[in-house]
N, CA, C and O of each residue as an XYZ file, in Angstrom:
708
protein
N      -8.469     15.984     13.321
C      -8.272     15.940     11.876
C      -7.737     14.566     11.484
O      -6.782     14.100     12.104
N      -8.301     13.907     10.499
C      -7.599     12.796      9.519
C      -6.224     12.849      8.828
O      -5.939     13.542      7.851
N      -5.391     11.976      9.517
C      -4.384     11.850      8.954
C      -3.988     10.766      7.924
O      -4.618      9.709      7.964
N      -3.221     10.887      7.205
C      -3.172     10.186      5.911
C      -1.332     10.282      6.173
O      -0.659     11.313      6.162
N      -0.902      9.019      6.373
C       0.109      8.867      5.968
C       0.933      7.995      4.933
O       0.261      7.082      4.452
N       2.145      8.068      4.516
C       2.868      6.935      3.595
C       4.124      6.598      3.902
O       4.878      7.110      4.730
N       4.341      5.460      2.983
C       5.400      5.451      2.558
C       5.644      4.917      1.521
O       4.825      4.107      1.088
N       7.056      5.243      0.656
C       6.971      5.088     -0.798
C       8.549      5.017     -0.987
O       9.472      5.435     -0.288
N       8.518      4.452     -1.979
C      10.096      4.075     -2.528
C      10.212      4.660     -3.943
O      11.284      4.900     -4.498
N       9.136      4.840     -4.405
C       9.250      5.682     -5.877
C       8.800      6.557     -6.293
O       9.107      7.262     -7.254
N       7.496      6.613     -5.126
C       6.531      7.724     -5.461
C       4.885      7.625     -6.284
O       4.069      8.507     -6.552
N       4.877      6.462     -6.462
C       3.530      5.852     -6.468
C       2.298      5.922     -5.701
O       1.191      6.302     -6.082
N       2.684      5.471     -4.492
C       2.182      5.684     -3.279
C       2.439      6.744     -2.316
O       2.075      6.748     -1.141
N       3.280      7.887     -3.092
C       3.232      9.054     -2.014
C       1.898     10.027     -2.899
O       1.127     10.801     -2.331
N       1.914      9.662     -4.675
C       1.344     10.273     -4.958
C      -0.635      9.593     -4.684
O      -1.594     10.365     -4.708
N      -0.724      8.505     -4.521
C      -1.370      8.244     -4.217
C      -2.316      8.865     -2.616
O      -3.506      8.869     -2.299
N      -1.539      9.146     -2.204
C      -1.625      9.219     -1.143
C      -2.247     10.904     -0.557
O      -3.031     11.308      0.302
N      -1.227     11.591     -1.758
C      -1.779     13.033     -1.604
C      -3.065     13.246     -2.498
O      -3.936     14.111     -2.402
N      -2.956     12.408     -3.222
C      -4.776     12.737     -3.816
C      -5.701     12.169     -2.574
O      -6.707     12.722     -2.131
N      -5.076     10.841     -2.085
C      -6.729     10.909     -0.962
C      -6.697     12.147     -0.285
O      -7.752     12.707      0.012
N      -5.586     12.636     -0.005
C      -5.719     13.850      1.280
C      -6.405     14.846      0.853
O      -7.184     15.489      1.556
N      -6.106     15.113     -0.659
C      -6.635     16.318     -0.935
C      -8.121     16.076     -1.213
O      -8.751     17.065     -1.588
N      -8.826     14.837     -1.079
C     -10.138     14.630     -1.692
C     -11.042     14.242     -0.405
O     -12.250     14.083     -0.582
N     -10.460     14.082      0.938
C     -11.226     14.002      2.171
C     -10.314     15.538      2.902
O     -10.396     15.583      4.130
N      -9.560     16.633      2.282
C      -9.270     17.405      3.234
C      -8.368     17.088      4.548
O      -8.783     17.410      5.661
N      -7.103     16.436      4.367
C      -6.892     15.794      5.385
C      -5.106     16.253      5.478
O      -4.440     16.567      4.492
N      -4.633     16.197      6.779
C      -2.798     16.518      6.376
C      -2.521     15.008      6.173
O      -3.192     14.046      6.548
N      -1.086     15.060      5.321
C      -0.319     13.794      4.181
C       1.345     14.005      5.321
O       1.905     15.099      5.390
N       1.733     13.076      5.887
C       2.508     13.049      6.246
C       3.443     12.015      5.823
O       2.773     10.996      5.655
N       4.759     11.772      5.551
C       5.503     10.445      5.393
C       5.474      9.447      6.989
O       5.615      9.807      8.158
N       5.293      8.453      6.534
C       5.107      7.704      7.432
C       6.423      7.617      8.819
O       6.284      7.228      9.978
N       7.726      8.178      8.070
C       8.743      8.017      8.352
C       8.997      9.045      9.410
O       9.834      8.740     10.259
N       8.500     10.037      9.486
C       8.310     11.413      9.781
C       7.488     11.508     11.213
O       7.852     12.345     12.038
N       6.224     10.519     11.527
C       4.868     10.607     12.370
C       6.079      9.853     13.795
O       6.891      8.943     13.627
N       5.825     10.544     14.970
C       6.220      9.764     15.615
C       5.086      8.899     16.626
O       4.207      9.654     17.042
N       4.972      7.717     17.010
C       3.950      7.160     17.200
C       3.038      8.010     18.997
O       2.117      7.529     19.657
N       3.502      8.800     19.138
C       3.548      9.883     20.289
C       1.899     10.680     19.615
O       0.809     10.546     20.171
N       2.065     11.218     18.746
C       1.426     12.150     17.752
C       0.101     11.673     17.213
O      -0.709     12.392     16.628
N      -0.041     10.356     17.475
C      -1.246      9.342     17.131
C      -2.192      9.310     18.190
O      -3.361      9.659     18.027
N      -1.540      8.734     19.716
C      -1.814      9.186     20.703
C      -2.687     10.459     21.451
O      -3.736     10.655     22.064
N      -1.378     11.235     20.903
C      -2.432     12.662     21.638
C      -3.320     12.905     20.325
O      -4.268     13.667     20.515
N      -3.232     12.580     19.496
C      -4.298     13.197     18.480
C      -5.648     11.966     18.702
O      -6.320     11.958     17.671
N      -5.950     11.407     19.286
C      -6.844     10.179     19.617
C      -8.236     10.931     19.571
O      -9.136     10.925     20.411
N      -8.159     11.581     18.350
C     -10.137     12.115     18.430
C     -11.128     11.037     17.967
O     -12.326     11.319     17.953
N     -10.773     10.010     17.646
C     -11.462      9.073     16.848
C     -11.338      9.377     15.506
O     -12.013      8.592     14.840
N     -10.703     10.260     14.781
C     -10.537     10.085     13.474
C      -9.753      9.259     12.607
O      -8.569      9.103     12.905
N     -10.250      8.659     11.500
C      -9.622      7.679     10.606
C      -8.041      8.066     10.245
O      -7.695      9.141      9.755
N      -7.166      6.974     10.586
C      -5.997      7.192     10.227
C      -6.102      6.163      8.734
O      -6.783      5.138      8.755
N      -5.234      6.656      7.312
C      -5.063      5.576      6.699
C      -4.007      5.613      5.853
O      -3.935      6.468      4.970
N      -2.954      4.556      6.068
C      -2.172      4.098      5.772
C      -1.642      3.910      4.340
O      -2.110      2.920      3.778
N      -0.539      4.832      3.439
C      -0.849      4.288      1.909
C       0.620      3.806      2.322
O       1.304      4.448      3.119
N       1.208      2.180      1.487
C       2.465      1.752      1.824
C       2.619      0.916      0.557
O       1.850      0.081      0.080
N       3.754      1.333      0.150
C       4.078      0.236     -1.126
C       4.258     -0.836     -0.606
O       4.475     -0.865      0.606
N       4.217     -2.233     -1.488
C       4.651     -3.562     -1.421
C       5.770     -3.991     -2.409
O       5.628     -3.998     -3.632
N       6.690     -4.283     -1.866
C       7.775     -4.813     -2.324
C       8.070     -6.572     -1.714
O       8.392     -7.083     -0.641
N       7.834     -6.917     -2.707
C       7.539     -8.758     -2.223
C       6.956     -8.893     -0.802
O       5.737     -8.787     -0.663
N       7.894     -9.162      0.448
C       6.997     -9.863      1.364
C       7.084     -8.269      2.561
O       6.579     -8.247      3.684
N       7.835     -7.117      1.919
C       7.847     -6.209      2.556
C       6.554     -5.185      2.646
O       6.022     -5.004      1.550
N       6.079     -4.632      3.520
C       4.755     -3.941      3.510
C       5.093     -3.161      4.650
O       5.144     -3.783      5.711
N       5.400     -1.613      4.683
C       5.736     -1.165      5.817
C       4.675     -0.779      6.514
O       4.623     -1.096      7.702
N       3.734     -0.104      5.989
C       2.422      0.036      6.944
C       1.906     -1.046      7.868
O       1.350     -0.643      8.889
N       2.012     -2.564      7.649
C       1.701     -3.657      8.096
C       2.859     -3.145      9.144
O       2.512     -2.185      9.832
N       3.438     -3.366      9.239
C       4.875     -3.215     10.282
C       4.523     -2.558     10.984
O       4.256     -3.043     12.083
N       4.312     -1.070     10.777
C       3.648     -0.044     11.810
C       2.634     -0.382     12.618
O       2.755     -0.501     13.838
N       1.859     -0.508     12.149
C       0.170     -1.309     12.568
C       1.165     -2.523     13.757
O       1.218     -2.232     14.952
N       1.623     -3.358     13.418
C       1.967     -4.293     14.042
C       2.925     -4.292     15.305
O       3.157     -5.269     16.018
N       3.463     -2.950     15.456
C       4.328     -2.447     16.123
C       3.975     -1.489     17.122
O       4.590     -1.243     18.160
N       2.985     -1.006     16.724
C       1.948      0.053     17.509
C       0.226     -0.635     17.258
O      -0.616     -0.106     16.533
N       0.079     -1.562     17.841
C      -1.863     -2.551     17.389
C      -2.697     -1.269     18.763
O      -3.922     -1.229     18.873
N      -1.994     -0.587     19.430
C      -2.985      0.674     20.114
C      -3.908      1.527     19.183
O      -5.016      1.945     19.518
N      -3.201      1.770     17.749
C      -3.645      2.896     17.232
C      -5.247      2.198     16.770
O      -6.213      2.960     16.748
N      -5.438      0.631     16.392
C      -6.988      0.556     16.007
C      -7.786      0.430     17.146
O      -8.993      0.461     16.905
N      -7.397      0.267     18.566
C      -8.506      0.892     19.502
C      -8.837      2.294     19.284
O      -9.998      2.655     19.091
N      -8.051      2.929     19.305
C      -8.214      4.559     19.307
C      -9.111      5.117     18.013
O      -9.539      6.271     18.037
N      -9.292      4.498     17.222
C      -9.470      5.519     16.108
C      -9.476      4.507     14.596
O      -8.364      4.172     14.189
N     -10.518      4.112     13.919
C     -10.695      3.097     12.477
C      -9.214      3.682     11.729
O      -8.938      4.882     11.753
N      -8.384      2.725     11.119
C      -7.161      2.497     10.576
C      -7.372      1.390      9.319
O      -7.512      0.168      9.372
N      -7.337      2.317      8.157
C      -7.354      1.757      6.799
C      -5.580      1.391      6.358
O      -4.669      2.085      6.810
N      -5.351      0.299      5.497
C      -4.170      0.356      5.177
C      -4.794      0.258      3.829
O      -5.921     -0.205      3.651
N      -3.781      0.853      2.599
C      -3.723      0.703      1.232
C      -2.212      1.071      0.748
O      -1.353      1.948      0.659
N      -2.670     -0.713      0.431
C      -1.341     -1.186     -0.473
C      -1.105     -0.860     -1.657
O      -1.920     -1.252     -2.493
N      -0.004     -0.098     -2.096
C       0.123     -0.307     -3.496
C       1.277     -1.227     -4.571
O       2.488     -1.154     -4.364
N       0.745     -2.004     -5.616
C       1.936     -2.757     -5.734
C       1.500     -3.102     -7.504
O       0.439     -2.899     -8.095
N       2.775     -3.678     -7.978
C       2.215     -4.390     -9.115
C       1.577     -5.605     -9.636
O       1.362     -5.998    -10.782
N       1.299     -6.159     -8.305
C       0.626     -7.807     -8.215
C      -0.813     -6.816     -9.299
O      -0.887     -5.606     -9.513
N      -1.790     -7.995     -9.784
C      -2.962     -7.606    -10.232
C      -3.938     -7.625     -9.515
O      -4.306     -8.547     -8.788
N      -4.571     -6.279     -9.727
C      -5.481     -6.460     -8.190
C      -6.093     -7.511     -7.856
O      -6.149     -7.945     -6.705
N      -6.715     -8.117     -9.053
C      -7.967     -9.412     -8.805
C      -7.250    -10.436     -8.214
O      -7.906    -11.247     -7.559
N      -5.637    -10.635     -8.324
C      -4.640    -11.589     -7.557
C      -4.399    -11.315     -5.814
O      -4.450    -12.085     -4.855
N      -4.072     -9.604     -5.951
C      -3.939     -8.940     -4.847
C      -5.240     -9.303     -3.801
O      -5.161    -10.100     -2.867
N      -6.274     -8.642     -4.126
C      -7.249     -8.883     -3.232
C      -7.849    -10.212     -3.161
O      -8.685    -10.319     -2.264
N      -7.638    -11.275     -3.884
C      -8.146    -12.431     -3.296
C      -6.667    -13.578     -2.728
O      -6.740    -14.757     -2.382
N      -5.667    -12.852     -2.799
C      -5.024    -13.543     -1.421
C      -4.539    -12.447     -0.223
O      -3.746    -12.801      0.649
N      -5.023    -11.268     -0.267
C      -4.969    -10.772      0.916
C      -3.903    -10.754      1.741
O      -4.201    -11.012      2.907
N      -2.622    -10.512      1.512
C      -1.771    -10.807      1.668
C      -1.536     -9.809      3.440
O      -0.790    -10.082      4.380
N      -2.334     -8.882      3.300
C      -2.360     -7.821      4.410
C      -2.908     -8.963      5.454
O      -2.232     -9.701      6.171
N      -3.667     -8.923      5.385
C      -4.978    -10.138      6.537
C      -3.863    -11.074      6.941
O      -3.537    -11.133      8.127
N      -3.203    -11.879      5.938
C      -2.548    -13.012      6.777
C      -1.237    -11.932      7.721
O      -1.296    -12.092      8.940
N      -0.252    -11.019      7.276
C       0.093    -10.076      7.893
C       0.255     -9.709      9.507
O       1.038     -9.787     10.454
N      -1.339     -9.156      9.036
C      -1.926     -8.136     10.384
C      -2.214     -9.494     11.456
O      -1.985     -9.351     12.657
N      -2.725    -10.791     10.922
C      -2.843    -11.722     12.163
C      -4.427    -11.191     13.014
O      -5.286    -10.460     12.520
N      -4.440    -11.735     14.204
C      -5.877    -10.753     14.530
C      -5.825     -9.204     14.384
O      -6.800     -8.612     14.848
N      -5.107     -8.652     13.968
C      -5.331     -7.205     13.699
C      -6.151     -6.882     12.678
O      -6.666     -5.787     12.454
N      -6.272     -8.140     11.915
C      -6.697     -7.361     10.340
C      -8.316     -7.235     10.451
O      -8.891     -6.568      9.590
N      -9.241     -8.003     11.727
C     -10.358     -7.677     11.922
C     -11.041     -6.072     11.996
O     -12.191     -5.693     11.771
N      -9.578     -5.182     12.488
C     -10.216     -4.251     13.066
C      -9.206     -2.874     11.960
O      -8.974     -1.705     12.270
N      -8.781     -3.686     10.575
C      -8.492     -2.808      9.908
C      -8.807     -2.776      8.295
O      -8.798     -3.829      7.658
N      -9.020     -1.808      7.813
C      -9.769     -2.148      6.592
C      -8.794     -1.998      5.301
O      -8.310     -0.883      5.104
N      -8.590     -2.689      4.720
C      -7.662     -3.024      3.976
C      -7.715     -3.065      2.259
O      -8.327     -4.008      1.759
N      -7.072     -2.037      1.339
C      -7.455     -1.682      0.243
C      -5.820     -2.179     -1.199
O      -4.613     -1.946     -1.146
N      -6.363     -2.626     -1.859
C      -5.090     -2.630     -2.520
C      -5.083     -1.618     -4.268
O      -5.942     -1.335     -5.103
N      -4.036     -1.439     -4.154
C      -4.195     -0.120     -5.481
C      -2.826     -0.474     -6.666
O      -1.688     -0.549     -6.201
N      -3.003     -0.634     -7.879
C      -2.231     -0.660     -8.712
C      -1.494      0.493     -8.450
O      -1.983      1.450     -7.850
N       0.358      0.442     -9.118
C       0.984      0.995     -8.553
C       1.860      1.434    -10.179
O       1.195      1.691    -11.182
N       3.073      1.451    -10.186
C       4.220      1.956    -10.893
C       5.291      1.278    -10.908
O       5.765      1.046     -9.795
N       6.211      0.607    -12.399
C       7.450      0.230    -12.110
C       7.900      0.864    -12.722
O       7.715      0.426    -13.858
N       8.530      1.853    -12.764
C       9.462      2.480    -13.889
C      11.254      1.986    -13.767
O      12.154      2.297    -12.987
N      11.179      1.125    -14.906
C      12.908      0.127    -14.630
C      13.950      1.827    -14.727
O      15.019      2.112    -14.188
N      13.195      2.514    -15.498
C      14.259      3.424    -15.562
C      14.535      4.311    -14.460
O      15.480      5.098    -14.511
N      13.770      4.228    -13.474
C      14.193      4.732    -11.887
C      14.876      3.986    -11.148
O      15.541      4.599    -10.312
N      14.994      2.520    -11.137
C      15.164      1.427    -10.322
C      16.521      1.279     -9.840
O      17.375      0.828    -10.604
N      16.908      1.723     -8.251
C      17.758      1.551     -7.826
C      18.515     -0.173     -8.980
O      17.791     -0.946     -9.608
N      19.793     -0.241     -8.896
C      20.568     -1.026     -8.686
C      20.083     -1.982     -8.150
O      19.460     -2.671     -8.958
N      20.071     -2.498     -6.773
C      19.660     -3.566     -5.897
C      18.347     -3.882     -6.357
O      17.845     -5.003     -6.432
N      17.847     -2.799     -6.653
C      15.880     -3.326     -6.612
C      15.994     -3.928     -8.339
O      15.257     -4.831     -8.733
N      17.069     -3.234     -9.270
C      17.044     -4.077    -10.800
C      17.798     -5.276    -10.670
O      18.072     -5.773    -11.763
N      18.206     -5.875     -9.713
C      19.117     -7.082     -9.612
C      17.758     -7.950     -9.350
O      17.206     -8.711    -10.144
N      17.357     -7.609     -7.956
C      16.730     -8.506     -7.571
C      15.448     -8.815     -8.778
O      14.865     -9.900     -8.783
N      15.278     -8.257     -9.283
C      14.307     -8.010    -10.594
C      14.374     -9.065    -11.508
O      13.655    -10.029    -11.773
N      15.672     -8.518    -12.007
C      15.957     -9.897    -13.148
C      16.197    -11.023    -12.325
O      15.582    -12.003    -12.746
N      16.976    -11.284    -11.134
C      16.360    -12.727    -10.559
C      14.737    -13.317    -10.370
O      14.235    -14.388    -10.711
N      14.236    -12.273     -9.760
C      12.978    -12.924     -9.826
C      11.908    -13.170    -11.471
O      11.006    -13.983    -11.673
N      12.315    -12.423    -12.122
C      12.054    -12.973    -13.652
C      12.623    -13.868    -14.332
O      11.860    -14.439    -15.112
N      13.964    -14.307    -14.340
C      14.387    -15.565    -14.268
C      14.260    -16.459    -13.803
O      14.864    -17.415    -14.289
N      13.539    -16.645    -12.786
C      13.376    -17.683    -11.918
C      11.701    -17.973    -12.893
O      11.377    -19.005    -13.482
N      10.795    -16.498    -12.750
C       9.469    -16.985    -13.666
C       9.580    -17.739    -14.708
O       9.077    -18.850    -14.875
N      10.501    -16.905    -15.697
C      10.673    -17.829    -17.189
C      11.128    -19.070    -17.379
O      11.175    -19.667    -18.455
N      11.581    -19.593    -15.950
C      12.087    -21.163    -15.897
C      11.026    -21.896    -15.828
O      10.836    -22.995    -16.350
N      10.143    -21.107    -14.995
C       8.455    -21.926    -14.632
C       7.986    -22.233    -15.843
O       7.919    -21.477    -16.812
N       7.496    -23.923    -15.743
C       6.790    -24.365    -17.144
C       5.329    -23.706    -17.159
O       4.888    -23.243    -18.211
N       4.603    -23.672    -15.996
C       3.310    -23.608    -16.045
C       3.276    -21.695    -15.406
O       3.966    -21.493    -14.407
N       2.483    -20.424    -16.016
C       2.941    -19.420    -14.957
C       1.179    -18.709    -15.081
O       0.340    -18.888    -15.963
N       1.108    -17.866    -13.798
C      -0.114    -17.495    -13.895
C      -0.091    -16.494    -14.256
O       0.987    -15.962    -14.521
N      -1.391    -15.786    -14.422
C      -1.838    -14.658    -15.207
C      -0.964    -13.065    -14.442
O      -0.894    -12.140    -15.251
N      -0.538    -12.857    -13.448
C       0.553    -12.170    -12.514
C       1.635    -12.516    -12.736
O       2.519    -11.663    -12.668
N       1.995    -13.942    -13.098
C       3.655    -14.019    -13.660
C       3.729    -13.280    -15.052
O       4.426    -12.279    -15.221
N       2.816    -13.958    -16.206
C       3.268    -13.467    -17.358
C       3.054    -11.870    -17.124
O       3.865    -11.232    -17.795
N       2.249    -11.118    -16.415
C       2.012     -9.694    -16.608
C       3.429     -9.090    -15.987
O       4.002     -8.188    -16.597
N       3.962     -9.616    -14.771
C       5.438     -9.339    -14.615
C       6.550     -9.593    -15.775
O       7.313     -8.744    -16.237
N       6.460    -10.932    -16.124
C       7.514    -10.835    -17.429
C       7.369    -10.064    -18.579
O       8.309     -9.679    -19.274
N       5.890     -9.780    -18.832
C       5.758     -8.738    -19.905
C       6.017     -7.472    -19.901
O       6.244     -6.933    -20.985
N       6.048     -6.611    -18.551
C       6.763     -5.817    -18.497
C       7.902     -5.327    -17.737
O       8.105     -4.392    -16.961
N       8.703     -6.473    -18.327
C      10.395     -6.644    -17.199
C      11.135     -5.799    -18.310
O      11.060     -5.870    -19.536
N      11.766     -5.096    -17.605
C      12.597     -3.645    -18.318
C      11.852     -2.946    -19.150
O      12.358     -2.574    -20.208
N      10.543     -2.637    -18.851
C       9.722     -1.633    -19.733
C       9.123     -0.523    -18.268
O       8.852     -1.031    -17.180
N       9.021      0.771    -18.488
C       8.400      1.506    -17.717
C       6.668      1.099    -17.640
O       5.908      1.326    -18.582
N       6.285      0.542    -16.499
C       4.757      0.228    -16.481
C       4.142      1.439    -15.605
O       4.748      1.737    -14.575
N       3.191      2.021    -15.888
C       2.392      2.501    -14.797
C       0.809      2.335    -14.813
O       0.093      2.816    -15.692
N       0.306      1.512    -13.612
C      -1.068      1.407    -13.910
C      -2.232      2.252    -12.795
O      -3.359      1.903    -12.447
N      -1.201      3.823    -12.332
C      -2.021      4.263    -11.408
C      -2.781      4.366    -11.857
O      -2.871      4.437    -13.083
N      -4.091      4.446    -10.701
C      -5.538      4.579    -11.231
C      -6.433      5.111     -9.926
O      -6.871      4.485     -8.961
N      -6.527      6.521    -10.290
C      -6.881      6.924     -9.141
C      -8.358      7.262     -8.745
O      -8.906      8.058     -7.983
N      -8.751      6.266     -9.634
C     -10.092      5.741     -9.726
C     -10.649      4.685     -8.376
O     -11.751      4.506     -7.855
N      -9.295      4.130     -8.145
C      -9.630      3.087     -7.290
C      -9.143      3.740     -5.937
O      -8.726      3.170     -4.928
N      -9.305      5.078     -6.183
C      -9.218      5.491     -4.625
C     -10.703      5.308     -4.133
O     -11.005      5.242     -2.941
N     -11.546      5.239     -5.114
C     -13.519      5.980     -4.631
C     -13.463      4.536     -3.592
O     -14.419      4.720     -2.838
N     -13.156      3.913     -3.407
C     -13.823      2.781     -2.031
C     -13.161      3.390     -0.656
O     -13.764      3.543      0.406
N     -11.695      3.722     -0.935
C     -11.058      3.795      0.654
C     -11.598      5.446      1.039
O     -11.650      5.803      2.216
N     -11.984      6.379     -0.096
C     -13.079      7.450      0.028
C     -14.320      7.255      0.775
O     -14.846      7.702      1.795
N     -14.565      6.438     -0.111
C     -16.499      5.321      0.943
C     -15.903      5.332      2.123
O     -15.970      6.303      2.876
N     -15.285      4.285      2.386
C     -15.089      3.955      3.859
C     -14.755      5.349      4.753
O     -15.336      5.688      5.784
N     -13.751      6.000      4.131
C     -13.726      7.168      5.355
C     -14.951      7.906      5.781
O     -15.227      8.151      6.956
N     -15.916      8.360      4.382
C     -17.051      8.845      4.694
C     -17.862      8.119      5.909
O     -18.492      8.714      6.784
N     -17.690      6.467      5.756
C     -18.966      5.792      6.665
C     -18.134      6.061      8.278
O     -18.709      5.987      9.364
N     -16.928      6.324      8.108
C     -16.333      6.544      9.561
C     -16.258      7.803      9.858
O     -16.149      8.191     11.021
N     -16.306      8.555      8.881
C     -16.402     10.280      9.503
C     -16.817     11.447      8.587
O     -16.799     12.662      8.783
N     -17.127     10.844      7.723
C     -17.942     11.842      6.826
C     -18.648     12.790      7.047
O     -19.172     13.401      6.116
């Protein structure tokens, strides 16, 4: 059976995560939860894939993958990121690929608009917030991902779209459909 795991800090990406399961039929585990034992004996060749928020240079699924690189012999391993970068920013610097290092050949890699809601936001995660938006609004020149961050700094954003699950759907089909 296909496992689908996460991890999530707000719930973006857990909910993300249980719609793929429920739309390829698959168990949703927290990433936190799988012990890397369980990957192993489950080695049928079925697609494992990865949903992991991004929090600046943090990406925990990358970590996993990188900590255990056995699991993409065994069995095709999708990661999908979710974050508030803009996708068209997200996917053309690939931030996973430089990451994974030679791993990222043999993993397929999806990125998904995500959720900020300031009104959930730990403490630490609203500090570091307004620093890093202060630091934008100092910038004379800012790109089309800065101003979309400053525009919604202390506003609840959500741009799930679980529309942009139908590709990491494709891909599982072409691996085990």
């Amino acid at each position: 059976m296909s496992l689908v795991l996460h991890h999530s800090w707000y719930g973006s990406t857990r909910d993300y995560a249980a719609e793929f399961a429920r739309r390829i039929d698959a168990e949703v585990l927290p990433l936190s939860h799988l012990h890397p034992q369980q990957l192993t004996q489950r080695s049928d060749g079925s697609p494992i894939v990865i949903f992991s928020a991004i929090h600046g240079p943090t990406m925990p699924a990358i970590d996993f993958v990188r900590r255990h690189p056995e699991l993409v012999t065994l069995r095709p391993v999708a990661i999908a990121c979710v974050g508030m970068t803009l996708l068209t920013e997200a996917r053309q610097k690939d931030k996973m690929a430089r990451s994974l290092g030679e791993l990222a050949q043999n993993v397929a890699r999806f990125y998904l608009p995500g959720r900020l809601l300031y009104s959930e936001l730990s403490a630490k995660h609203r500090i570091m917030m307004t620093g890093i938006i202060s630091a934008l609004k100092a910038k004379p020149y800012r790109t089309d991902n800065e101003k979309a961050m400053i525009a919604g700094f202390g506003k609840d954003v959500d741009h799930t779209d679980y529309a942009e699950l139908a590709p990491i759907v494709e891909w599982y089909d072409s691996n085990f459909g």
